[in-house]
C-alpha positions as CSV (number, residue, x, y, z in Angstrom):
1,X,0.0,0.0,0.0
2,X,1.0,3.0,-1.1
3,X,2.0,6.1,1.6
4,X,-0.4,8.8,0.7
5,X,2.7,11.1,1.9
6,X,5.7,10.5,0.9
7,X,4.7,7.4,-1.8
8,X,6.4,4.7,-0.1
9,X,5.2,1.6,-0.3
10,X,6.2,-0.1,2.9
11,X,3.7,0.1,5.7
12,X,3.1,-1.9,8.9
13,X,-0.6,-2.5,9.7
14,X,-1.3,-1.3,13.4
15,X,-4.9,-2.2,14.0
16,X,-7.6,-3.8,11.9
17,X,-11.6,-3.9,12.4
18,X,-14.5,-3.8,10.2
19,X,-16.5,-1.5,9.5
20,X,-20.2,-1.0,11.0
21,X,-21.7,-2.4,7.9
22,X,-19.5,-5.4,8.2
23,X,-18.7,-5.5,4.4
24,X,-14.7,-3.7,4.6
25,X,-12.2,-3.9,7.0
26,X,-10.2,-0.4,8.4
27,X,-6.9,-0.6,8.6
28,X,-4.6,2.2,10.7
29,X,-1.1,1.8,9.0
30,X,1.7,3.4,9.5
31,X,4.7,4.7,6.6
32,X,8.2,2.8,7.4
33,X,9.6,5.8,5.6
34,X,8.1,8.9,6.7
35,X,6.5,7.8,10.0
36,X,3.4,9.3,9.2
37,X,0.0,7.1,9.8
38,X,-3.0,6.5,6.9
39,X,-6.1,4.7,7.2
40,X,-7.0,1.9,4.3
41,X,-10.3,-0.3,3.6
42,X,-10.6,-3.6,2.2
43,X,-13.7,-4.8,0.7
44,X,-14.0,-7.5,-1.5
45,X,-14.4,-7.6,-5.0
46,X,-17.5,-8.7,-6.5
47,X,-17.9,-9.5,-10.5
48,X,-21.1,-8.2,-12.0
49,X,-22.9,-11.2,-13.3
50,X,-25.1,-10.7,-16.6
51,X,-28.3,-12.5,-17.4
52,X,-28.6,-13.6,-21.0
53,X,-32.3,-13.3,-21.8
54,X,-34.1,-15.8,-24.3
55,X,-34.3,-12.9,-26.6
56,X,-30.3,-12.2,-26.6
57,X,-30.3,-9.3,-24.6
58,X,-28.3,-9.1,-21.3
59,X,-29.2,-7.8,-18.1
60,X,-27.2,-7.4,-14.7
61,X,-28.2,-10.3,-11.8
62,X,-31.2,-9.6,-9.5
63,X,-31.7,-11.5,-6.8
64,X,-35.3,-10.0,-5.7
65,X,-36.5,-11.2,-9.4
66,X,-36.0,-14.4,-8.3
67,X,-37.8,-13.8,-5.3
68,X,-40.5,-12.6,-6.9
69,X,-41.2,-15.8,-9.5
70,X,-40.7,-17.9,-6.6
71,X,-43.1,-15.9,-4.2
72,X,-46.0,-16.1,-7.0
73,X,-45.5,-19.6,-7.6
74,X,-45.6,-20.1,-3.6
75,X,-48.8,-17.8,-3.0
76,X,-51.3,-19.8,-0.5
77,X,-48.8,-22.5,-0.1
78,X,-46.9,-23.5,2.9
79,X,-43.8,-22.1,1.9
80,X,-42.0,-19.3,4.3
81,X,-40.3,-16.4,3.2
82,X,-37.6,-17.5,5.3
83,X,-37.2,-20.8,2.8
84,X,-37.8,-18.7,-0.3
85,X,-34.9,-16.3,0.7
86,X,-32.5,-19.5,1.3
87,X,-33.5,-20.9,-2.0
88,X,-32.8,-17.7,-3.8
89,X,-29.6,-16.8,-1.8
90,X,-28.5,-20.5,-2.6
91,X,-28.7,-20.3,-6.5
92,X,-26.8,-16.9,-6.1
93,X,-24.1,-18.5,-4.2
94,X,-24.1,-21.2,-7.0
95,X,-24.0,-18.9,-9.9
96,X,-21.0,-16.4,-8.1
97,X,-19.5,-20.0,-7.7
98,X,-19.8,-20.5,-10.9
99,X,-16.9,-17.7,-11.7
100,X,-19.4,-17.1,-14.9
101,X,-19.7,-13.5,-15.9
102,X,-22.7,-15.0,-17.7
103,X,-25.8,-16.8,-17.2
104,X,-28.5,-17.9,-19.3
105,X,-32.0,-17.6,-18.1
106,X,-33.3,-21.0,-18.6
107,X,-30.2,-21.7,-16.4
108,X,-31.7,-20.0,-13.1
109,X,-35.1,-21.0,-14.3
110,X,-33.8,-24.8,-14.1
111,X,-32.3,-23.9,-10.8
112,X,-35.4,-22.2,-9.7
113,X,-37.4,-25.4,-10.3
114,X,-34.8,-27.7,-9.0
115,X,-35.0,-26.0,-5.2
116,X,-39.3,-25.7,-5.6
117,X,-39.8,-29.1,-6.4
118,X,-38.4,-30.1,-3.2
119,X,-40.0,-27.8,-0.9
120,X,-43.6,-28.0,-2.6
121,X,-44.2,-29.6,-5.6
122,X,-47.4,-27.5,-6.2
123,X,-45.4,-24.5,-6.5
124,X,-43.1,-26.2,-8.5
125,X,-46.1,-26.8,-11.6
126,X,-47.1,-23.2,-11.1
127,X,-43.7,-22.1,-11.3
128,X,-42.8,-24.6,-14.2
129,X,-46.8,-23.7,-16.3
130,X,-45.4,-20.0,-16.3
131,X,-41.7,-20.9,-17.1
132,X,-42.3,-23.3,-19.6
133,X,-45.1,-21.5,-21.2
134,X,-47.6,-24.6,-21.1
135,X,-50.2,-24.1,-24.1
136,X,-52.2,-27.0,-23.3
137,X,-53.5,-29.4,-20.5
138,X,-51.5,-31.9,-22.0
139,X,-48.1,-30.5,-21.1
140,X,-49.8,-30.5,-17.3
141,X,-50.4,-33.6,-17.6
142,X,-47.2,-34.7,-19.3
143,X,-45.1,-32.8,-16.3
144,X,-47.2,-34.5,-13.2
145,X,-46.7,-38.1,-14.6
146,X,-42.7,-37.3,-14.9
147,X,-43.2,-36.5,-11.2
């Protein structure tokens, strides 16, 4: 780290904490040349993950939209909020995983449908009917027996 000073780049690190928010570390250094004393932070680098959309079109990574589907296909179930968010924050954890700075929709949609069928399998058809654009009662019927 360079001394904001004198330009030095030898420092010794006198105290660490994080930060109220919890998501950067302070660090009170001081300049092996000068003497003089600088604060630092240290966050963590996060990669901006882009949705590829059936139509080709890219959009950055929402979490709450994920939330959303999963909260209609859950309506009147008995689903908590508190699963919902640990399904959601779960495929987010898989995708940073990943290391892809792309996804494809039908990816998280898979995902989506993956975590619902185990929780509630009626909010997994709702959630598959809409995803998979069911024209028919046949394709119902066709998803239920797969079950």
């Amino acid at each position: 780290m360079k001394c904001i000073y004198c330009g030095c780049e030898e420092s010794k690190v006198l105290d660490s904490r994080s930060t109220d928010e919890s998501n950067s570390i302070r660090r009170r250094r001081e300049c092996l040349n000068c003497g003089k004393r600088f604060t630092t932070y240290e966050t963590v680098e996060t990669v901006p993950i882009l949705v590829i959309k059936k139509d080709g079109s890219r959009q950055p990574f929402n979490i709450e939209k994920i939330k959303c589907g999963m909260i209609k296909a859950c309506e009147k179930r008995p689903v908590s909020m508190a699963q919902i968010d640990e399904m959601a924050e779960d495929i987010e954890k898989t995708i940073q995983n990943s290391l892809a700075q792309e996804i494809k929709s039908s990816q998280i949609g898979e995902m989506i449908m993956e975590r619902l069928k185990k929780v509630d399998e009626i909010a997994y058809v709702r959630f598959a009917s809409v995803y998979r654009q069911f024209k028919d009662v046949t394709n119902f019927i066709k998803l239920i027996t797969e079950m």
